[in-house]
N, C-alpha and C positions, 0 to 999 in steps of 0.2 A: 678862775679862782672861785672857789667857795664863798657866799652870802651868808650873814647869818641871818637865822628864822626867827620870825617874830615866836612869842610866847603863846598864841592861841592857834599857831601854824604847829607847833610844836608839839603841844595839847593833842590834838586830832592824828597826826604820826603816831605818838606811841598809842591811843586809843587803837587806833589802827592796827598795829603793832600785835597789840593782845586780843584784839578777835583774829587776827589771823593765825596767833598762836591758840587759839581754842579758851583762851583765859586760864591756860594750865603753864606752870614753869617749865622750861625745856631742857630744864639739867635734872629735874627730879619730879615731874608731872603734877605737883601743890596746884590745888584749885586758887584764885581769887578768893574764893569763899573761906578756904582755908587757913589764905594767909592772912586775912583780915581778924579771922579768929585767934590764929596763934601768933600775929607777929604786931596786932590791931592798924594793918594799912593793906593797901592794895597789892599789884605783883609790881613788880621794878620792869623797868626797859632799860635794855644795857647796851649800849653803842657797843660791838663788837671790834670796832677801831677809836680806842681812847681818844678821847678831844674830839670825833669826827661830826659831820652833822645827823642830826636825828632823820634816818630814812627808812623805807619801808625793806629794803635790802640789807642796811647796814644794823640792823638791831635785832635784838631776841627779848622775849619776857623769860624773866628769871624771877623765882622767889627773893628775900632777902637772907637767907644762906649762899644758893647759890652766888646771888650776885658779890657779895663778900668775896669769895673766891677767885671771881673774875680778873682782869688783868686793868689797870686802873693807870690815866691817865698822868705822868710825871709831874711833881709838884711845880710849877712854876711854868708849865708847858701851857700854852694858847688851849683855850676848848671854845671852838669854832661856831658852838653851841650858842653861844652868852651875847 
């Protein structure tokens, strides 16, 4: 059964996350830099499986377009996350 992560365990995952994606979004290559300029924050980490835990397998860095698009977890469903 799934644990969940503490909050600075969490932190360092998607850190993680975005240098293995280069600091670039993976639906449409936006730098970090970019997105902070045009969206004024960093890139998103988007669990690939709604609700599931933050891992280095199960996530991708997305801008905040792409991630909009993405497929998002059912209102009232567990996120394993929290």
């Amino acid at each position: 059964m799934a644990t969940r992560r503490s909050q600075p365990l969490i932190g360092k995952i998607k850190q993680s996350v975005r240098e293995r994606d280069g600091l670039k979004c993976t639906g449409c290559g936006m730098t970090d830099a970019q997105s902070r300029e045009q969206f004024k924050r960093g890139l998103d980490v988007h669990r690939v499986v709604p609700g599931s835990l933050y891992s280095l397998d199960g996530c991708v860095t997305v801008c905040k377009n792409c991630h909009y698009s993405k497929p998002k977890r059912p209102r009232g469903a567990p996120d394993l996350a929290n």
